[in-house]
Each structure stands twice: as structure tokens, then as C-alpha cells.
FIPA-285713 format. One line per 3 residues: number of its first residue (from 1); their letters; for each residue x, y negated, z of N, C-alpha, C, O, CB. Coordinates in steps of 0.05 Angstrom, whole numbers. Last residue first. Glycine has a CB too. Layout:
NUM = A = X/Y/Z/X/Y/Z/X/Y/Z/X/Y/Z/X/Y/Z | ...
***
This chain:
185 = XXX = -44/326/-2618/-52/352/-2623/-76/345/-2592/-92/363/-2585/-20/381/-2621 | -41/266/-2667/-47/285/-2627/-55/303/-2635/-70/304/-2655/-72/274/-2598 | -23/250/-2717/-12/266/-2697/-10/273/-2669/8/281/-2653/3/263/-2700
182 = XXX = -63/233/-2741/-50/215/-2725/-27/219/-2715/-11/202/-2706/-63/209/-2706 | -96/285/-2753/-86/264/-2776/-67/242/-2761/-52/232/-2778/-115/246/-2793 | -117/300/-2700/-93/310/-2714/-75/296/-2738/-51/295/-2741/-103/331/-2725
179 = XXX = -153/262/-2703/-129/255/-2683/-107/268/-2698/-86/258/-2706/-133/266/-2651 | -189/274/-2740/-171/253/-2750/-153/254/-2731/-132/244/-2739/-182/226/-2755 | -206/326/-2720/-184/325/-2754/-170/301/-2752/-146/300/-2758/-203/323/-2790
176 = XXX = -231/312/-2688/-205/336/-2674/-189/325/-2696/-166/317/-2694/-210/378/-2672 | -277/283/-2711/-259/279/-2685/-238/296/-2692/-225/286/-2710/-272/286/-2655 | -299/336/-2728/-285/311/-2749/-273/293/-2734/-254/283/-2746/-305/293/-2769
173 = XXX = -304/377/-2687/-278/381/-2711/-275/356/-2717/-252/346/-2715/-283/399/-2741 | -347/344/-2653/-323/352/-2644/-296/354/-2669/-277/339/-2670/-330/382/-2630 | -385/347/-2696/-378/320/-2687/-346/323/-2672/-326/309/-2678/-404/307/-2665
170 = XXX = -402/398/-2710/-386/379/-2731/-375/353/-2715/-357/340/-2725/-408/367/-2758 | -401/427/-2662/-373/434/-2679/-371/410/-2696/-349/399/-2701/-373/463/-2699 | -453/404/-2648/-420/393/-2632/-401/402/-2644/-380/389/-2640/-413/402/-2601
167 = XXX = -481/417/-2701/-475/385/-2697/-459/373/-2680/-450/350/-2681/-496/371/-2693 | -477/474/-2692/-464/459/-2716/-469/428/-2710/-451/414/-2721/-478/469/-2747 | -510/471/-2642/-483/481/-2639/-465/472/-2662/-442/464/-2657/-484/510/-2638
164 = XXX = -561/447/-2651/-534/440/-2635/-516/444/-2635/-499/428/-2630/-531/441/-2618 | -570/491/-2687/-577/465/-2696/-551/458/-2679/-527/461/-2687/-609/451/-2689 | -578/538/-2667/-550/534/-2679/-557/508/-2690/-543/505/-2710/-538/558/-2701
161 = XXX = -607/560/-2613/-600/539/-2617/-584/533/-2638/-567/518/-2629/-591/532/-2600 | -609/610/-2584/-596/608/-2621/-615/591/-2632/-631/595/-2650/-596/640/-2645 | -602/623/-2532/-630/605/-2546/-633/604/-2577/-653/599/-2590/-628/571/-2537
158 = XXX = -562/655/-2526/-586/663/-2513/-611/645/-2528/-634/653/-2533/-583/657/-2479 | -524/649/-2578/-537/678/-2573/-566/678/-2564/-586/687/-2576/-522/693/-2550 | -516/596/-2574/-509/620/-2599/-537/632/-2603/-556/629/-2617/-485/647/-2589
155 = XXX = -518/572/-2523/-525/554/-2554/-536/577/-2580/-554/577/-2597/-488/536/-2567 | -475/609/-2507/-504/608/-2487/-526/600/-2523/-541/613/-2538/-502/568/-2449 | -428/597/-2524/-442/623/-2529/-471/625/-2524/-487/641/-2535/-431/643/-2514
152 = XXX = -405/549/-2525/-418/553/-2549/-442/573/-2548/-463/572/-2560/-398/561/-2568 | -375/538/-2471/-395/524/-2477/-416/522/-2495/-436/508/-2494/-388/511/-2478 | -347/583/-2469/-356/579/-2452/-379/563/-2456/-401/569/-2446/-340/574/-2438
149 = XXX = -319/582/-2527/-333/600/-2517/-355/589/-2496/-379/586/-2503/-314/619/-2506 | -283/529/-2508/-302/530/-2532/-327/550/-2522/-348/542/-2512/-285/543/-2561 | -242/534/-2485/-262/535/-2462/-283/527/-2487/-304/518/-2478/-257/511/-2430
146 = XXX = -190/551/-2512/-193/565/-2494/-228/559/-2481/-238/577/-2468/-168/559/-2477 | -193/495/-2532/-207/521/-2557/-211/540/-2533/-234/547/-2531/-182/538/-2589 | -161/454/-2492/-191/462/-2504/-202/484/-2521/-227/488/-2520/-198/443/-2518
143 = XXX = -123/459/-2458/-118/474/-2485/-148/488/-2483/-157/510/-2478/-87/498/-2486 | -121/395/-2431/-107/423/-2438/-117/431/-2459/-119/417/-2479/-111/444/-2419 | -177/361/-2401/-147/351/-2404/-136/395/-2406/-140/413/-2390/-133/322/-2363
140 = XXX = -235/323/-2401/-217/357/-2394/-181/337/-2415/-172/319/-2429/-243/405/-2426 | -286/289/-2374/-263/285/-2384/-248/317/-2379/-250/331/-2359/-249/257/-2369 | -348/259/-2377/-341/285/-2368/-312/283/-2387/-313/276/-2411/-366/312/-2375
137 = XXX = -393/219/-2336/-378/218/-2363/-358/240/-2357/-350/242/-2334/-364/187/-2371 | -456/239/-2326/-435/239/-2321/-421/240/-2347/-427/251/-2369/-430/257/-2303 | -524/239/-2290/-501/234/-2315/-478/231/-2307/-473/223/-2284/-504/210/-2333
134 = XXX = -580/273/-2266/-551/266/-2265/-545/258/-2292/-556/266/-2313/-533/291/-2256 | -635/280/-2272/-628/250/-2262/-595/249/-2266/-584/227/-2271/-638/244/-2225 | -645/325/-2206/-658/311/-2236/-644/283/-2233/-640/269/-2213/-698/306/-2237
131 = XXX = -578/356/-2189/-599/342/-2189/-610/325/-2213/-598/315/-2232/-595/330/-2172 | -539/395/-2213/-541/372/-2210/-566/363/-2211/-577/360/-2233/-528/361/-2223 | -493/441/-2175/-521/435/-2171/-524/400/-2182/-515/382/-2168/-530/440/-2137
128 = XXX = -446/494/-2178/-450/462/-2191/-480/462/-2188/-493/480/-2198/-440/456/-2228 | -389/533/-2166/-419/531/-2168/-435/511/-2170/-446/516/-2149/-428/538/-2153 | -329/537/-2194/-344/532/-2172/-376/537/-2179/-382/546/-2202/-338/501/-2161
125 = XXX = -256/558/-2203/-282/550/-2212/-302/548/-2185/-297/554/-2162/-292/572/-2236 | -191/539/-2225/-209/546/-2198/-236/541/-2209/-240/522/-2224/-202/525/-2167 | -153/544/-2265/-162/567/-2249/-172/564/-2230/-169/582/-2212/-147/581/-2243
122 = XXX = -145/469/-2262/-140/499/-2268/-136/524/-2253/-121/528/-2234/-121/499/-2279 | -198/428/-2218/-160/444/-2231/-163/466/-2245/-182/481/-2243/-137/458/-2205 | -242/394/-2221/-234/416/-2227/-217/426/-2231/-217/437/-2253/-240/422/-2238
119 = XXX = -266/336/-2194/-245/346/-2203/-242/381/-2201/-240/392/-2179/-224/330/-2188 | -312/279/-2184/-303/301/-2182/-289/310/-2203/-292/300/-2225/-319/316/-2177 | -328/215/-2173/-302/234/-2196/-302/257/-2181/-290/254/-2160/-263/221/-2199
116 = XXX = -380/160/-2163/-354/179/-2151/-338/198/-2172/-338/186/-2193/-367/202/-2127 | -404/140/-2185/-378/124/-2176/-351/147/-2177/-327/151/-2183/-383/111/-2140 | -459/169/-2155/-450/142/-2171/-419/130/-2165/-412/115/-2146/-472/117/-2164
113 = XXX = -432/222/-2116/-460/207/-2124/-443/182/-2146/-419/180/-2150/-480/190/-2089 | -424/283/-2097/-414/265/-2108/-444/251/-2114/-467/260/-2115/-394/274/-2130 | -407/333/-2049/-431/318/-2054/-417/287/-2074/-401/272/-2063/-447/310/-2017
110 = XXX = -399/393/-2027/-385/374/-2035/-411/351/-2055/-428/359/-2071/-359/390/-2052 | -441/443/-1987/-425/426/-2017/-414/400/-2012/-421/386/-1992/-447/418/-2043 | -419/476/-1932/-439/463/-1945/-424/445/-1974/-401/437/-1977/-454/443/-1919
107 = XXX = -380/527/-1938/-421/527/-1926/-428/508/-1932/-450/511/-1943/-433/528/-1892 | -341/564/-1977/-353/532/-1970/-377/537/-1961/-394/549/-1973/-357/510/-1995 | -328/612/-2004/-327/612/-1975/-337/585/-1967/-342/586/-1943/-298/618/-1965
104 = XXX = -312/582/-2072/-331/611/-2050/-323/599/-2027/-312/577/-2028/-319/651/-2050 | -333/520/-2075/-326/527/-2072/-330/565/-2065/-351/572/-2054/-323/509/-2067 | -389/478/-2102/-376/483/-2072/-364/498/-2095/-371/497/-2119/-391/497/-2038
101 = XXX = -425/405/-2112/-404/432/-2121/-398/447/-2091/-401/438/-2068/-367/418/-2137 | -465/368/-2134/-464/379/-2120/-445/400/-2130/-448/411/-2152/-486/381/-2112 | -486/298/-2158/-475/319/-2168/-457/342/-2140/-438/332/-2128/-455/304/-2192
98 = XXX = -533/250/-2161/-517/261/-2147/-510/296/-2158/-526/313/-2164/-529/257/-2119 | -539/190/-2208/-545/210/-2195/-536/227/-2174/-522/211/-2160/-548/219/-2208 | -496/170/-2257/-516/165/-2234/-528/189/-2236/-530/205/-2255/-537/139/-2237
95 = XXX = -438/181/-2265/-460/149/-2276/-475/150/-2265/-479/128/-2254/-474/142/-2303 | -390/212/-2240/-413/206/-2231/-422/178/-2244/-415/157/-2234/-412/207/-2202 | -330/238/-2280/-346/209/-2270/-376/215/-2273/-388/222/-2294/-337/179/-2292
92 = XXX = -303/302/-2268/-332/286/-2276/-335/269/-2269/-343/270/-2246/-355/293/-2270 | -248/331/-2299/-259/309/-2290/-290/296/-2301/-298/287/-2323/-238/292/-2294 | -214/390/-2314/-241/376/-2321/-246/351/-2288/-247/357/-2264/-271/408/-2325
89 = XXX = -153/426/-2339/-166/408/-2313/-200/391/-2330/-203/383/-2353/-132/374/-2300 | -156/487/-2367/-156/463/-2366/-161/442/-2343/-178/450/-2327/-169/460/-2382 | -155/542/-2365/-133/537/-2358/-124/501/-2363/-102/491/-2363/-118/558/-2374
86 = XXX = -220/553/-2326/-205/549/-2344/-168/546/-2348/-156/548/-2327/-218/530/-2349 | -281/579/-2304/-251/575/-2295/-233/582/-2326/-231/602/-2340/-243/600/-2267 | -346/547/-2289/-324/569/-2306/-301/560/-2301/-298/536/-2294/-326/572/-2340
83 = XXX = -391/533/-2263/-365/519/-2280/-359/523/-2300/-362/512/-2322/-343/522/-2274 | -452/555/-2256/-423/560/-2254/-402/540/-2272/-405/537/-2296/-419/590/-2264 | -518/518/-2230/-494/533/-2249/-468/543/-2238/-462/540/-2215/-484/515/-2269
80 = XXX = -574/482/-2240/-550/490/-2227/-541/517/-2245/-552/530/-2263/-555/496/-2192 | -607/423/-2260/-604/436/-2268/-582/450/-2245/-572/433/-2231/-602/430/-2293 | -650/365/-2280/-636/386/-2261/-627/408/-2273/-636/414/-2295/-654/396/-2240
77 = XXX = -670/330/-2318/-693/352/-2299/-672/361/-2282/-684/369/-2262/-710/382/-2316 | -625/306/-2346/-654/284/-2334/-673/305/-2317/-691/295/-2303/-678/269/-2366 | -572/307/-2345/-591/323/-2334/-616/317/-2328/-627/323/-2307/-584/330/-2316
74 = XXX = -515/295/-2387/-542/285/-2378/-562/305/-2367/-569/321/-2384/-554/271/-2399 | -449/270/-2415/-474/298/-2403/-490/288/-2382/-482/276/-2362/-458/329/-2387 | -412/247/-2460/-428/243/-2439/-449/265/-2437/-463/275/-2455/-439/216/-2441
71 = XXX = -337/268/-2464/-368/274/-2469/-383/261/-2444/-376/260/-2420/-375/310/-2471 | -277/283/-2489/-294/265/-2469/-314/270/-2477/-315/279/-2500/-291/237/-2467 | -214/329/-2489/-247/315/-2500/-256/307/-2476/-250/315/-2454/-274/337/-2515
68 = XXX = -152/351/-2511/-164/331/-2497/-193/338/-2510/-197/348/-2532/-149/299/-2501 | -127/383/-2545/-114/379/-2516/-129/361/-2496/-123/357/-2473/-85/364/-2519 | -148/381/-2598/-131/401/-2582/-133/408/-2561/-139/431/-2552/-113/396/-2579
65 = XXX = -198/328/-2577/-180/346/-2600/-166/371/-2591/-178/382/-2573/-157/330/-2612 | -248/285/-2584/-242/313/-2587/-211/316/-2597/-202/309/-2619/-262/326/-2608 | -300/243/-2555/-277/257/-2565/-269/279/-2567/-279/296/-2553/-263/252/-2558
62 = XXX = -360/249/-2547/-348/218/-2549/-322/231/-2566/-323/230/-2590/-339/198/-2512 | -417/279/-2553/-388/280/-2557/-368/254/-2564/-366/242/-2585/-385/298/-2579 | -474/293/-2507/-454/278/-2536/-425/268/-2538/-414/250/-2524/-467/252/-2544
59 = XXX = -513/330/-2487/-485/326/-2492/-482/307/-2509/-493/311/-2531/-472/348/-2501 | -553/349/-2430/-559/346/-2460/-528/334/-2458/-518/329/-2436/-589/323/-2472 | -566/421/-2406/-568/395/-2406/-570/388/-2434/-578/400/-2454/-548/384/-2392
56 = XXX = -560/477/-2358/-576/467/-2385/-574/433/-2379/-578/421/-2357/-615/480/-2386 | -522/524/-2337/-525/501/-2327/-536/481/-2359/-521/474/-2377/-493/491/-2309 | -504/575/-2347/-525/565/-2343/-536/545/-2338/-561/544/-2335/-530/573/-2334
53 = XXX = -455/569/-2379/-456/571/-2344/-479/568/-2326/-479/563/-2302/-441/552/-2333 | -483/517/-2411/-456/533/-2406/-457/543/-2377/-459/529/-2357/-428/514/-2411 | -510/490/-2469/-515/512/-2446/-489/520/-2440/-474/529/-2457/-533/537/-2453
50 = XXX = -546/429/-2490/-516/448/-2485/-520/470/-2462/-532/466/-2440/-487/425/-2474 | -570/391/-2535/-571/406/-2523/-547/424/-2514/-530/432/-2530/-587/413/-2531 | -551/337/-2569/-551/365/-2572/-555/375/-2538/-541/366/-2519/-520/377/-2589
47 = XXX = -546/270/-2589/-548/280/-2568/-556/312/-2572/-578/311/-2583/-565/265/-2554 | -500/219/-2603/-520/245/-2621/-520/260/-2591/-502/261/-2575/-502/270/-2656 | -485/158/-2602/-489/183/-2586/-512/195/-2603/-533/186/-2613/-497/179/-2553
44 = XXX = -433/132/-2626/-456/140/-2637/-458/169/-2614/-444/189/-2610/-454/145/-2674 | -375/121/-2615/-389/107/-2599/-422/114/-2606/-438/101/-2592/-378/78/-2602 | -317/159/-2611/-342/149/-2623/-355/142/-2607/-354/151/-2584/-356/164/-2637
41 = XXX = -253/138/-2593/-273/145/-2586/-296/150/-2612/-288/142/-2634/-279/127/-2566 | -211/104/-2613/-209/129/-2598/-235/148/-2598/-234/173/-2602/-201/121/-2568 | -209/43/-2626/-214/66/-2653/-206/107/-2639/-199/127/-2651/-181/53/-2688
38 = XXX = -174/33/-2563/-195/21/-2592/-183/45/-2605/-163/59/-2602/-190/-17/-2613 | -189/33/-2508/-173/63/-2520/-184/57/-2549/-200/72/-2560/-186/100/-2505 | -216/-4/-2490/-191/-2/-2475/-169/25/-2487/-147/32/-2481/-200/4/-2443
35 = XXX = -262/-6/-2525/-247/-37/-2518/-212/-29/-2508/-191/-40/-2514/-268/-58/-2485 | -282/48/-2514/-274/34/-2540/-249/9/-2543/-229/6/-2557/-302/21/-2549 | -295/35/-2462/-276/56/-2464/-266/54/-2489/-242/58/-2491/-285/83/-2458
32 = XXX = -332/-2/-2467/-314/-7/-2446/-285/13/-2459/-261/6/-2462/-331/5/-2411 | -371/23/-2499/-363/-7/-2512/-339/-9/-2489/-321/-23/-2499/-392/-39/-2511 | -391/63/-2456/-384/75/-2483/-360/49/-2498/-338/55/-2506/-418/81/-2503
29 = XXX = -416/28/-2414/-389/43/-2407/-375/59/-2438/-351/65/-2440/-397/71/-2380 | -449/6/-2444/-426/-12/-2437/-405/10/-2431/-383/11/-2441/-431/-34/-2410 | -475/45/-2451/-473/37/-2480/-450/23/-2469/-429/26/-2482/-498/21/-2498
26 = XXX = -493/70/-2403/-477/83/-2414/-473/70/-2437/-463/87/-2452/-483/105/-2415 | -519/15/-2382/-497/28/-2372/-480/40/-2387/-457/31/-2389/-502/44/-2357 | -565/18/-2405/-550/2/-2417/-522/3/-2404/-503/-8/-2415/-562/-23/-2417
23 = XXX = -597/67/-2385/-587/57/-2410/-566/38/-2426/-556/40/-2449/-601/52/-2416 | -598/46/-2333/-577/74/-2340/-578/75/-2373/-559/84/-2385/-590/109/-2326 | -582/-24/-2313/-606/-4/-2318/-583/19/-2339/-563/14/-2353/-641/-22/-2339
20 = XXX = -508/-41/-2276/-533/-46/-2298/-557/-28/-2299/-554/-11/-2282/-521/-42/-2327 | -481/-18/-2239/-499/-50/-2230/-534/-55/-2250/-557/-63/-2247/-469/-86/-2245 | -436/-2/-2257/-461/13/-2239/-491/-6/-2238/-515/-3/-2236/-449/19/-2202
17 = XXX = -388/-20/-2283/-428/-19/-2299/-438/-4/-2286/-453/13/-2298/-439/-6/-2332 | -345/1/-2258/-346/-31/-2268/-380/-36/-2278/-391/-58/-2278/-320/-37/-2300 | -343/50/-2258/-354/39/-2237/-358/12/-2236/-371/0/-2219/-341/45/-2219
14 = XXX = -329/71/-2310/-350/74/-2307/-365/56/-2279/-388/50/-2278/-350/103/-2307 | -283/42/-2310/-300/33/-2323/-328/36/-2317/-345/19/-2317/-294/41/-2342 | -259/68/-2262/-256/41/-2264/-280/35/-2288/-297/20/-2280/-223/33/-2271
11 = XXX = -261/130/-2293/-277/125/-2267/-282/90/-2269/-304/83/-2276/-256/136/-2236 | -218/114/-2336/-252/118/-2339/-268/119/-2314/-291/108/-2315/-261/146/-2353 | -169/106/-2302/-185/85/-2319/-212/86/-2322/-228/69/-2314/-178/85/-2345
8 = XXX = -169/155/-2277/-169/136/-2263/-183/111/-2279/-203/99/-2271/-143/132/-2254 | -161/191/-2323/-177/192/-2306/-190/168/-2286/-214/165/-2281/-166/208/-2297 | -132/170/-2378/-132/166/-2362/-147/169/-2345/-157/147/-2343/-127/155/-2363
5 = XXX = -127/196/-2454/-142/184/-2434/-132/176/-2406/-109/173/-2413/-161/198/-2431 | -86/221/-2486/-96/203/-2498/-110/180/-2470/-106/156/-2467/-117/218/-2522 | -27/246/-2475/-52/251/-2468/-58/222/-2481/-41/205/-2486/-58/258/-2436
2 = XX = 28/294/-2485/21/271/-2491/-10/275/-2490/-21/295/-2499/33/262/-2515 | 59/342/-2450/36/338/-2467/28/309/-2466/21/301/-2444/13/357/-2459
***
């Protein structure tokens, strides 16, 4: 599978603008990932609400397609949760704040702060605490439609939210169309 992004890169970016105030962070780290993956990205953050796993925040969709999406996700109150277990890998670059995971059987969490990358493999899921205050640039790699559900239903059903939900399908699809137009699946 041909991939569009690099894990390692976006951490490097994201850790290249710790320095700056968290607004202007995420516009450099947005202008960073543009500069190094040009005409890849969108760089207009629309921001929607997102529920998955209970875990409540706010989203905006940098990329999309098939096989790949990037998104910045924001917790300015907190929030904890479930993952969910996918047949995709998910990478979280820490922008700030601290982001908390375990494992079953784990007694104490795994603790990420600014900089740092937590990592989700396929078929393993966890329990996620992010403190008021988290951001993270959020990277999946596989066979995205599989983990749609996961992120739509909450949006749907429990709040029917469908404002958000038609403004990440539209921003996500018209992304998805042109890669496809490129030929990335």
C-alpha cells in the first residue's frame, strides 16, 4: 500500500513548533505539513464536534482518503474514553497537553505529553484519558471506511449532531475524491 504521510516526519514537525503560543503552533504545524506534502493537505480548519468512544472533542480534517487521514483533535475540557479496535494503525502527535492510555491488565498509564507520539496497532485497543487542554495531530494509516462507524455513530444517534457529521463527510469525501482523482486509493 502506497502511503501518502510519514509518522516520523509529522512528529518532527510537530516538535519543530513546540516553542510557539498553541494557536500559532497549530497554523505552523498545518503551513509545515503543506510545505513538506504540497497541495496534500487542507489547511482551512473547520472545526465539528466529534464523538467516538465517548471520548468528546473538537476535529478538523486535514486529509482523507481510502487508506489514509490526518486530523487535528482538541480537548480544551477533557475528556476519557475507549479507542476502539481497528484493522488500522493510528498515530497521536502530542501538540500540547498530556495524553493518557493503558492497556487491560496495565496498573498505571502510559503518559504522553508535548512531543511525544503515541501509537495504536491493529487490533489492539485501549482506554484514553485526555486531560483539559489536549491537542493532537492524529494520523491512521489502512482501510479507513472500516473505522467511519466508530467515529460517526455517537454524532448520529446520541447527540444528532448531523450538522458535524455532514461537514466531516463533506470535508473528508471532497478530500477522498480528489486523491482518488490522483490515483491514491
Amino acid at each position: 500500500m502506497s502511503t501518502v504521510f510519514d509518522p516520523e516526519t509529522l512528529q518532527a514537525i510537530v516538535k519543530k513548533n513546540l516553542a510557539l503560543p498553541l494557536e500559532e503552533r497549530i497554523d505552523a504545524i498545518l503551513s509545515d505539513i503543506d510545505k513538506t506534502y504540497p497541495g496534500r493537505i487542507s489547511t482551512r480548519k473547520r472545526w465539528n464536534f466529534t464523538i467516538a468512544g465517548s471520548v468528546m472533542g473538537q476535529v478538523a480534517v486535514l486529509y482523507g482518503s481510502i487508506t489514509e487521514y490526518l486530523l487535528i483533535v482538541g480537548f480544551p475540557v477533557g475528556t476519557e474514553g475507549y479507542s476502539g479496535r481497528f484493522a488500522s494503525e493510528i498515530w497521536d502527535v502530542i501538540i500540547e497537553g498530556e495524553h493518557q492510555t493503558f492497556i487491560l491488565g496495565q496498573y498505571k498509564p502510559t503518559v504522553y505529553v508535548a512531543g511525544d507520539m503515541a501509537y495504536l496497532d491493529k487490533g489492539i485497543d485501549k482506554g484514553c484519558l485526555m486531560k483539559p487542554g489536549v491537542w493532537m495531530l492524529e494520523y491512521a494509516r489502512g482501510f479507513v471506511p472500516q473505522m467511519m462507524p466508530f467515529g460517526i455513530l455517537a454524532n448520529s444517534i446520541i447527540t444528532m449532531d448531523f450538522r458535524s457529521v455532514r461537514h466531516q463527510f463533506w470535508d473528508f469525501g471532497r478530500i477522498c475524491v480528489r486523491e482518488i482523482l490522483k490515483g491514491k486509493l
